[in-house]
C-alpha positions in Angstrom: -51.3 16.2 7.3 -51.0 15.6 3.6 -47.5 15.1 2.1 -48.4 15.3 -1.5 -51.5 16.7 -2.5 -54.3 14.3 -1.7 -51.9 11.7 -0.2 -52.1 11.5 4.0 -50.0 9.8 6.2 -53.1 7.4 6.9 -53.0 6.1 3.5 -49.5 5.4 4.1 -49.8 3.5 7.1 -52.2 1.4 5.7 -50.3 0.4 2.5 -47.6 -0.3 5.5 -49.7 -2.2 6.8 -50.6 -4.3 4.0 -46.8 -5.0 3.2 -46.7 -6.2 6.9 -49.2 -9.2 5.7 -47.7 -9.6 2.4 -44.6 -10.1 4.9 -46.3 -12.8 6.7 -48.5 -14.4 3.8 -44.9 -14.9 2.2 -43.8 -16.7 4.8 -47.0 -18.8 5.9 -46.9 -20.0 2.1 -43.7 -22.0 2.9 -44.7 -23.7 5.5 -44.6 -22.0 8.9 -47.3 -21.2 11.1 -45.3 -18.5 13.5 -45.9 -14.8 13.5 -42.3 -13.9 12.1 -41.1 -10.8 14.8 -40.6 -8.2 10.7 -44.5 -8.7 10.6 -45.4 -7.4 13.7 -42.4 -4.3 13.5 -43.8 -3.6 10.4 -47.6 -3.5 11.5 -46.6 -1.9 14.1 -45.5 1.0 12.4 -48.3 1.2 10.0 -50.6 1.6 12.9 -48.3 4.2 14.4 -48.2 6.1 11.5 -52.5 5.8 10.6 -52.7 7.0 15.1 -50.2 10.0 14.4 -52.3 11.0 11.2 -55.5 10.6 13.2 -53.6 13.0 15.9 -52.7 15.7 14.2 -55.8 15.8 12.0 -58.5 15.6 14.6 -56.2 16.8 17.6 -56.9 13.2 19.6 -56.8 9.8 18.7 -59.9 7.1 18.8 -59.9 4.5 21.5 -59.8 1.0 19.2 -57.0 2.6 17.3 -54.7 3.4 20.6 -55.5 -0.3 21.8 -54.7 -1.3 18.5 -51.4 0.3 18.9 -50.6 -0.4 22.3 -51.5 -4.4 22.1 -49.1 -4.5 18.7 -46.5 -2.5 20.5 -46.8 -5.1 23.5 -46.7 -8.0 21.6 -43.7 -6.1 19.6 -41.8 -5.8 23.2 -42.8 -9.6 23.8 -41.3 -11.1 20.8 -38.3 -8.9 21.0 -37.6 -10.3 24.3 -38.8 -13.7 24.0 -36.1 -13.9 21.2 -33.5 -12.6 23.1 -34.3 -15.3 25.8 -33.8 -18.0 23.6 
């Protein structure tokens, strides 16, 4: 599934995915230890757009990268509503 010439939606996710840490390496740097809730949306969606890639290309995904997925998804859906608790 290229969307420019040479350019896939894998390579995509994974420069998504790299923002996610640059996310969280900006905020570690001041100080706080806690996975802020824009890292893990933001990971999450770089590993959701490197599965769909893998999807379409090779008509299935891989087992590591749907656990991937489904453990950043679930702890997404836990930080989402451990937030909303508070």
């Amino acid at each position: 599934m290229d969307l420019v010439s040479g350019f896939s939606l894998t390579y995509l996710g994974l420069l998504v995915i790299a923002a996610s840490w640059l996310l969280q390496l900006a905020y570690s740097w001041k100080g706080n230890r806690e996975l802020r809730i824009e890292f893990i949306a933001v990971y999450t969606l770089g590993l959701a757009m490197v599965a769909v890639d893998e999807f379409v290309s090779t008509k299935g995904v891989s087992f590591m990268q749907s656990f991937s997925l489904c453990t950043a998804i679930l702890l997404l859906a836990r930080f989402l509503t451990f937030k909303k608790g508070k």
